[in-house]
FIVEXMI-557311 format. One record per residue: residue in one letter; residue number from 1; z, y, x of N, C-alpha, C in turn. Coordinates in pm, 1 decimal. Atoms other than C-alpha are relative to their C-alpha. Last residue first. Layout:
N
@rest = A; nr = NUM; n.pz = Z; n.py = Y; n.px = X; ca.pz = Z; ca.py = Y; ca.px = X; c.pz = Z; c.py = Y; c.px = X
...
This chain:
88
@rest = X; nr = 88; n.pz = -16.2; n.py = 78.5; n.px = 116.9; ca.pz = 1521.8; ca.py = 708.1; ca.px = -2014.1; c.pz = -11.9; c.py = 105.1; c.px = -122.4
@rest = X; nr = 87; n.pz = -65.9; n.py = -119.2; n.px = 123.6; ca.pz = 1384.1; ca.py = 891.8; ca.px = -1682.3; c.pz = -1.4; c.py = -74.9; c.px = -142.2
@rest = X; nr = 86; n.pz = 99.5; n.py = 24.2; n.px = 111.1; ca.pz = 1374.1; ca.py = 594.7; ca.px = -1408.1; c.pz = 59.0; c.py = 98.3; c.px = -92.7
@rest = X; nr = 85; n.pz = -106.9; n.py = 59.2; n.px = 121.0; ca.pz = 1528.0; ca.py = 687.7; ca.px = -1055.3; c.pz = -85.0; c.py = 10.5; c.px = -137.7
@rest = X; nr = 84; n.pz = -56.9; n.py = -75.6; n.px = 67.7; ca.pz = 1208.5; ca.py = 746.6; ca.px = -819.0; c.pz = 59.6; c.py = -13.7; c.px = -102.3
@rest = X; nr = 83; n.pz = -123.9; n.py = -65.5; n.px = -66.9; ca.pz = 1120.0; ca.py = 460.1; ca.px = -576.5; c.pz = 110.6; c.py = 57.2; c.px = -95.5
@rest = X; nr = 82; n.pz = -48.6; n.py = 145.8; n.px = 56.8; ca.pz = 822.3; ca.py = 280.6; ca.px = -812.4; c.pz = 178.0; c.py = 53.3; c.px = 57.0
@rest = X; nr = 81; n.pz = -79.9; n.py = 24.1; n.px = 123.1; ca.pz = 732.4; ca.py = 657.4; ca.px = -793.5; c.pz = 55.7; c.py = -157.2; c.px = -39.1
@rest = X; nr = 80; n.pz = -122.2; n.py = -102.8; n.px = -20.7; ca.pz = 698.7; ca.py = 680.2; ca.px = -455.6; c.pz = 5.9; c.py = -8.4; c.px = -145.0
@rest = X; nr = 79; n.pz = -128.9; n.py = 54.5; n.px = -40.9; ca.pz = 531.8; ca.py = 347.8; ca.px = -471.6; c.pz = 43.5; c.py = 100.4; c.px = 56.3
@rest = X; nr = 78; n.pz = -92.0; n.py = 94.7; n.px = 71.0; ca.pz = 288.5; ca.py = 465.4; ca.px = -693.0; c.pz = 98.9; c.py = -63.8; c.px = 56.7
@rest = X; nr = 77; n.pz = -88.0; n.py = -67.8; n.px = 118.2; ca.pz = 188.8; ca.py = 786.8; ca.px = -512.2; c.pz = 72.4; c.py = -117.7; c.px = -79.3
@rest = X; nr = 76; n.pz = -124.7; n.py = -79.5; n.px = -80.9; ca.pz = 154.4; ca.py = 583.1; ca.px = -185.8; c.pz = 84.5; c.py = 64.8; c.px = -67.1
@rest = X; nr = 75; n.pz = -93.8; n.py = 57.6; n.px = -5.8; ca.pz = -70.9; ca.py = 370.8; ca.px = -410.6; c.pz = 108.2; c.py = 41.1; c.px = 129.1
@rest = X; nr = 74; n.pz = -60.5; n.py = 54.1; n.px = 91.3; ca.pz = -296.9; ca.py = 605.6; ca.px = -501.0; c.pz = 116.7; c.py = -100.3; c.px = -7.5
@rest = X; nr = 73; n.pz = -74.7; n.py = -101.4; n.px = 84.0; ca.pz = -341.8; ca.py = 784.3; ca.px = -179.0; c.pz = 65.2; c.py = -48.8; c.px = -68.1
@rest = X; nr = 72; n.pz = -118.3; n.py = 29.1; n.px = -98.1; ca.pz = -433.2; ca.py = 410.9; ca.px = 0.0; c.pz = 73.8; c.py = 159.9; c.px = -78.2
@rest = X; nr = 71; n.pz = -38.5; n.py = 93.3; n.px = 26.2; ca.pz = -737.0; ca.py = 459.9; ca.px = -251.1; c.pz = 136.5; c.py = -42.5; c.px = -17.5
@rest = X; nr = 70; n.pz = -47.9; n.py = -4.1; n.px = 57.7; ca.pz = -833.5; ca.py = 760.0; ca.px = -159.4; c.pz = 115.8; c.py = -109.8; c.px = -111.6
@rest = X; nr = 69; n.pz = -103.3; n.py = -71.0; n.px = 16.8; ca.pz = -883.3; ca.py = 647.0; ca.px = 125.3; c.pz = 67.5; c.py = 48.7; c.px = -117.7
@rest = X; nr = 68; n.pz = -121.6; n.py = 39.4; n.px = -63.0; ca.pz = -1024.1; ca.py = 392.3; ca.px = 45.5; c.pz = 84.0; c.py = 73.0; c.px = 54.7
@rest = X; nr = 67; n.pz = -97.8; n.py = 90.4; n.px = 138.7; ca.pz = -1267.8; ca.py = 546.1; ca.px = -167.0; c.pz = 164.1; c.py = -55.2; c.px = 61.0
@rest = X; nr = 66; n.pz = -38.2; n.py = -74.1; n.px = 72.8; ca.pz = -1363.5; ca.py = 809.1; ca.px = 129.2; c.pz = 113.9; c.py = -74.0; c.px = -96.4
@rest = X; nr = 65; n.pz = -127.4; n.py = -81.1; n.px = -53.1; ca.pz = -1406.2; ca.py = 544.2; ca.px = 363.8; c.pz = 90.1; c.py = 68.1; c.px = -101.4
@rest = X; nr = 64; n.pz = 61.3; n.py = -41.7; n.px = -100.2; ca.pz = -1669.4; ca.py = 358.8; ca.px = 109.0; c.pz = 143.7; c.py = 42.5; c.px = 71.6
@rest = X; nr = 63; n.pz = 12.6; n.py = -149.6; n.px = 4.6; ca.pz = -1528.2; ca.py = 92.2; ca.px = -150.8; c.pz = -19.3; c.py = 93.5; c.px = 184.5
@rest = X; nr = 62; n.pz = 112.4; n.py = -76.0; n.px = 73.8; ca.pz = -1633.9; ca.py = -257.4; ca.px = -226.0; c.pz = 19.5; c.py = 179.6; c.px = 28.2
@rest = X; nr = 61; n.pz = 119.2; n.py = 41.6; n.px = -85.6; ca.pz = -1411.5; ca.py = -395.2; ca.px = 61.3; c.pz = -155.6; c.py = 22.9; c.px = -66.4
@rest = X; nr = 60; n.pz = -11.5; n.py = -19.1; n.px = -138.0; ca.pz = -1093.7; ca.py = -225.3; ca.px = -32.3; c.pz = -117.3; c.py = -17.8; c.px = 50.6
@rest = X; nr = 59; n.pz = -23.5; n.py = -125.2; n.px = -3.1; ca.pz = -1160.4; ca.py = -271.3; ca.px = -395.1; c.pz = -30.9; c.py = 55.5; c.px = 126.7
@rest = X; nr = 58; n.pz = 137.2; n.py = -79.7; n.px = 45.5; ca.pz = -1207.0; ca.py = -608.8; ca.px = -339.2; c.pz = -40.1; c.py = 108.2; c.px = -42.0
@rest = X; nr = 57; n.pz = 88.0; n.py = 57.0; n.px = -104.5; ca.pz = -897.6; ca.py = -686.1; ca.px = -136.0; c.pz = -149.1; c.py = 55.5; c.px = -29.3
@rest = X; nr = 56; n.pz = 53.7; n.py = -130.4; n.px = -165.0; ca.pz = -722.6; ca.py = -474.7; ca.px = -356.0; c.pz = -45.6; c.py = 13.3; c.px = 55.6
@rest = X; nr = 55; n.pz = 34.9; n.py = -82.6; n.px = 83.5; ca.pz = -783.5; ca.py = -702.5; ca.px = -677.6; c.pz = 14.9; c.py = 70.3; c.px = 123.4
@rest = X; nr = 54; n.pz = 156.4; n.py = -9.4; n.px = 13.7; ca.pz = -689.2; ca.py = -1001.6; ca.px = -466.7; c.pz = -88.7; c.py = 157.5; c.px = -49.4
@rest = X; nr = 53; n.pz = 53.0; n.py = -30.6; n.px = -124.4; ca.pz = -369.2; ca.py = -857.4; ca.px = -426.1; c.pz = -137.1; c.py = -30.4; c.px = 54.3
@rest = X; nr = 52; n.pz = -50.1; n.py = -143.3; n.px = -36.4; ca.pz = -291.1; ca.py = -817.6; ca.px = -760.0; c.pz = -36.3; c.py = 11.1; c.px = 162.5
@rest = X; nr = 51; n.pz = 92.1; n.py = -57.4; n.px = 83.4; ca.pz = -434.9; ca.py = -1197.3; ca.px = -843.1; c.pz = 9.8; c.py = 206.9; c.px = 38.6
@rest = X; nr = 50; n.pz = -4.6; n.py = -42.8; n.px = 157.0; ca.pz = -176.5; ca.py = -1282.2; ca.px = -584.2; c.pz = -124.3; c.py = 36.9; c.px = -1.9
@rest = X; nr = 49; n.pz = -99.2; n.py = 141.1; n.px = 57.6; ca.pz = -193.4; ca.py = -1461.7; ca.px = -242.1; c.pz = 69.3; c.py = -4.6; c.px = -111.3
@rest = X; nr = 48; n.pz = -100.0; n.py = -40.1; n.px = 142.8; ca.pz = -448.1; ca.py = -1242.6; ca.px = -53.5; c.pz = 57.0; c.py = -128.3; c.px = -67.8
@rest = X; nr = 47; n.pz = 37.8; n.py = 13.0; n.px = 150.4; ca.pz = -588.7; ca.py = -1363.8; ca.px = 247.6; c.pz = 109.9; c.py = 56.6; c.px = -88.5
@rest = X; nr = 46; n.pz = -90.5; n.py = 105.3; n.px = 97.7; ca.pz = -485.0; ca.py = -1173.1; ca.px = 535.0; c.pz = -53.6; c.py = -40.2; c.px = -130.2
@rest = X; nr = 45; n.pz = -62.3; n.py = 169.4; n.px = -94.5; ca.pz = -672.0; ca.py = -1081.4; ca.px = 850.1; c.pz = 85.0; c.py = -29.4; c.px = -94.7
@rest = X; nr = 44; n.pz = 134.3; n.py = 44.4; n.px = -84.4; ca.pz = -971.2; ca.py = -782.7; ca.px = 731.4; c.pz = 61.8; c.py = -135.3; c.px = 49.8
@rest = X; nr = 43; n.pz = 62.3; n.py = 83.3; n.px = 57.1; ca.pz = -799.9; ca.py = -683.2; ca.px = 437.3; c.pz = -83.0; c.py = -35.6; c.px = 97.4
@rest = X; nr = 42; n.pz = -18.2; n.py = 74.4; n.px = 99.7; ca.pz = -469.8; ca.py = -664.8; ca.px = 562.1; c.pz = -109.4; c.py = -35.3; c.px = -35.1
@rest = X; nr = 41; n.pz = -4.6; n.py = 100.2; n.px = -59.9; ca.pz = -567.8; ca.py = -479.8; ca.px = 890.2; c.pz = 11.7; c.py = -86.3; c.px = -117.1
@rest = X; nr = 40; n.pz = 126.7; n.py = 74.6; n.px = -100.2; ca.pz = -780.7; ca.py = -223.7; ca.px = 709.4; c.pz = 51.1; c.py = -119.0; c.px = 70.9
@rest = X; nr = 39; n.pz = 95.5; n.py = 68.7; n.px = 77.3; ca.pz = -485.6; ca.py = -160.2; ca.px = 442.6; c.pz = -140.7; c.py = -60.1; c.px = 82.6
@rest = X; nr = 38; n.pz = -20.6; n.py = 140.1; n.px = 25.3; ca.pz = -233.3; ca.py = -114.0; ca.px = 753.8; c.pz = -116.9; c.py = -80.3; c.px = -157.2
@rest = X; nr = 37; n.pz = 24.3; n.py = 105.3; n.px = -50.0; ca.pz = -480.0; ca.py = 128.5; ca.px = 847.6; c.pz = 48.9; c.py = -85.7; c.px = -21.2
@rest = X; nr = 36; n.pz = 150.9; n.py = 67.4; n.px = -20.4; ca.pz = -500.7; ca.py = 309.6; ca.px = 536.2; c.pz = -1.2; c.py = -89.3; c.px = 165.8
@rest = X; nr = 35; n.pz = 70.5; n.py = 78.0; n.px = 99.0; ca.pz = -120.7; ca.py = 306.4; ca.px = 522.6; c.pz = -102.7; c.py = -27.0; c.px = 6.6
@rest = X; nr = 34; n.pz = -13.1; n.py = 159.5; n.px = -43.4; ca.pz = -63.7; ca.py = 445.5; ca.px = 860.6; c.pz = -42.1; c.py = -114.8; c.px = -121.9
@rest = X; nr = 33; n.pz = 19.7; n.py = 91.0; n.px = -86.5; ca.pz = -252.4; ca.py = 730.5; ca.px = 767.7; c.pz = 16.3; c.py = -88.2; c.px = 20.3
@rest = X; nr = 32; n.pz = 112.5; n.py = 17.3; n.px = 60.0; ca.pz = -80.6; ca.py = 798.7; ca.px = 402.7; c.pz = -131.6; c.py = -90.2; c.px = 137.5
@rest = X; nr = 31; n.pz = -50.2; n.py = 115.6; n.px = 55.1; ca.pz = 235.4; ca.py = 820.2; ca.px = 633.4; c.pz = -144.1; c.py = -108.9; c.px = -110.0
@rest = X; nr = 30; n.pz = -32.3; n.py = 76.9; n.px = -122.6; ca.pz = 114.4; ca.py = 1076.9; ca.px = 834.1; c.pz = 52.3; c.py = -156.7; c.px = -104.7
@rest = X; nr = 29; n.pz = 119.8; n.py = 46.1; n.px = -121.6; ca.pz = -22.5; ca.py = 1250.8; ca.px = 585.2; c.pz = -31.4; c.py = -89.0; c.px = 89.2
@rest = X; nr = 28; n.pz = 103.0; n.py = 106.4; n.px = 115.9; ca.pz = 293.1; ca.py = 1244.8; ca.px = 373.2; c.pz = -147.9; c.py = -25.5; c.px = 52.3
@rest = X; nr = 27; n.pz = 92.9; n.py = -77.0; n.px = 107.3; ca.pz = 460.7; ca.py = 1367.3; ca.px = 682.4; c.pz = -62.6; c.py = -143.8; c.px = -59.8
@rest = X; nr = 26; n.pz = 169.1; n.py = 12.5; n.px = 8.4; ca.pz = 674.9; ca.py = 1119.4; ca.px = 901.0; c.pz = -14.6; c.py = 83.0; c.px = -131.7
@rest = X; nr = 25; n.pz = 73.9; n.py = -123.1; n.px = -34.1; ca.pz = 1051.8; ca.py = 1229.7; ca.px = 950.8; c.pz = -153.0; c.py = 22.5; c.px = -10.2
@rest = X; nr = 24; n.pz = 9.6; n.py = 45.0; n.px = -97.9; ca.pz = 1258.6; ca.py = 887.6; ca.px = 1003.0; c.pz = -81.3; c.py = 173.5; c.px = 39.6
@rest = X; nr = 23; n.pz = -146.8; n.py = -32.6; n.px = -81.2; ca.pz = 1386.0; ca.py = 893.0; ca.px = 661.4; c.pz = -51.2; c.py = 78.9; c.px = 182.2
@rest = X; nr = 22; n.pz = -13.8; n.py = -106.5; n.px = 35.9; ca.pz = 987.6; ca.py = 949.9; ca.px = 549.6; c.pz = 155.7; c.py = 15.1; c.px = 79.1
@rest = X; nr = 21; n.pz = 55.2; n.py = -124.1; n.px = -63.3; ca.pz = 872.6; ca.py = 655.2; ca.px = 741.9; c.pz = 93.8; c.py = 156.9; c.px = -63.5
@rest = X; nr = 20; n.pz = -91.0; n.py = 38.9; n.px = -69.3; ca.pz = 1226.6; ca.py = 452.5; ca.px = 582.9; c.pz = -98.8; c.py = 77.4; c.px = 92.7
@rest = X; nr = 19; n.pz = -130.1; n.py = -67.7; n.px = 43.1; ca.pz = 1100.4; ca.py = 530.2; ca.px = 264.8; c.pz = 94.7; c.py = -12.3; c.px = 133.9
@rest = X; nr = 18; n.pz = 7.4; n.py = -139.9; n.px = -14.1; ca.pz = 787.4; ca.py = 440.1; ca.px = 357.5; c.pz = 51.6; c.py = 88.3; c.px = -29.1
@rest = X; nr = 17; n.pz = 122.3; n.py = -47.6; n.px = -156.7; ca.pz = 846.2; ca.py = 88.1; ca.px = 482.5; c.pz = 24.1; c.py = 133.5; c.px = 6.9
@rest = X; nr = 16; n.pz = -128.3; n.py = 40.0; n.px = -100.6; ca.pz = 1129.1; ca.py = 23.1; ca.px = 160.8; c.pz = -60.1; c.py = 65.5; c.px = 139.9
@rest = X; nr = 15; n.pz = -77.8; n.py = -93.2; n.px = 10.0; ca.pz = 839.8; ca.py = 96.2; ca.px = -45.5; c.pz = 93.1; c.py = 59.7; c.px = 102.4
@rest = X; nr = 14; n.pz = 12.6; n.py = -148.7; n.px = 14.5; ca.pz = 640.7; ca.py = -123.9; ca.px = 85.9; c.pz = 42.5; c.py = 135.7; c.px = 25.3
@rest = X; nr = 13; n.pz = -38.3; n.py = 14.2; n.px = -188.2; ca.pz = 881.3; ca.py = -390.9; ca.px = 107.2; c.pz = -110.9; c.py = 100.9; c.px = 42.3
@rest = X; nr = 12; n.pz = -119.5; n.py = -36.5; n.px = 0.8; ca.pz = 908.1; ca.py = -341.6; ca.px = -307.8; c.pz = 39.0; c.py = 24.8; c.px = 194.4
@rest = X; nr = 11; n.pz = -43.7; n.py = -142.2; n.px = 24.8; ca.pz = 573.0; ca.py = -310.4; ca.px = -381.1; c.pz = 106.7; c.py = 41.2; c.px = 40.9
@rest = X; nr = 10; n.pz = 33.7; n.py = -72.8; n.px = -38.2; ca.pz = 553.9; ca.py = -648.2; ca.px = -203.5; c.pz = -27.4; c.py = 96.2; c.px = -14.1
@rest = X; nr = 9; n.pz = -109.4; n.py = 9.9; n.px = -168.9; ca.pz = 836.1; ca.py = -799.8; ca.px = -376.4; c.pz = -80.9; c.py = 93.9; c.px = 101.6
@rest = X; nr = 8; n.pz = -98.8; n.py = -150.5; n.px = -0.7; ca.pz = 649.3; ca.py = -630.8; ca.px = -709.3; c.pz = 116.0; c.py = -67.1; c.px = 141.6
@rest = X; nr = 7; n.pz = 91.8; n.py = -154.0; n.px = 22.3; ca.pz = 297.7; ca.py = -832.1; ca.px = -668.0; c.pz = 149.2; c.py = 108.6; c.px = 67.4
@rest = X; nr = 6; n.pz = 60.9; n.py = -51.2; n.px = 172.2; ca.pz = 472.4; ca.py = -1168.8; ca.px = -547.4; c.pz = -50.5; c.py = 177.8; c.px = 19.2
@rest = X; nr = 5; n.pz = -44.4; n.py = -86.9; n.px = 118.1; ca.pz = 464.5; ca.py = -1211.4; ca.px = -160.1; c.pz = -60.1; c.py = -29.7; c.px = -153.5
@rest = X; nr = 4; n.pz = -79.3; n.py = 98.5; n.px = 67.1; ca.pz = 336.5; ca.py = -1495.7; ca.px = 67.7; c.pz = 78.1; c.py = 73.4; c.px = -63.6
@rest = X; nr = 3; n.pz = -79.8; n.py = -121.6; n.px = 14.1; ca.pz = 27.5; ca.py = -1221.9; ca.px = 212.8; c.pz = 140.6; c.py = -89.2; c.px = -94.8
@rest = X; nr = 2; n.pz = 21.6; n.py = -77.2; n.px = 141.1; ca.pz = -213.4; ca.py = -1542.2; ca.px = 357.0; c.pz = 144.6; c.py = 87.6; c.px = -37.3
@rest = X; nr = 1; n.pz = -136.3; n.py = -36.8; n.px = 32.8; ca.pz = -302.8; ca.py = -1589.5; ca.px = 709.2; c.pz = 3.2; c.py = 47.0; c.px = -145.5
């Protein structure tokens, strides 16, 4: 199965995901959770289908628990800020 998104559609459905956990009441914990597993199902049953998503894949699969978790941090923080109105 491959991920048939560009980089920022899937930042953007993402987003949309955990903006719609948070409506809903999920802690940043809780939300950070489901992320690392949806990153374990992604890289274990979808090819990647950008250069950007390649790049996760191997990240994901070069790095220990820890990394990946932290990992799945980093981009929870970036798509709360891809969210947050832009300061001009």
């Amino acid at each position: 199965m491959e991920l048939p998104l560009t980089w920022d559609a899937w930042k953007k459905s993402l987003a949309a995901a955990f903006g719609t956990a948070e409506f809903l009441g999920l802690s940043e914990a809780r939300i950070k959770d489901l992320a690392y597993h949806l990153g374990n199902f992604l890289a274990s049953k979808v090819e990647p289908g950008t250069p950007e998503h390649r790049l996760l894949k191997e990240l994901w699969d070069a790095g220990t628990e820890q990394e990946r978790q932290a990992l799945t941090g980093m981009l929870v923080k970036m798509l709360e800020r891809e969210k947050a109105p832009r300061q001009y």
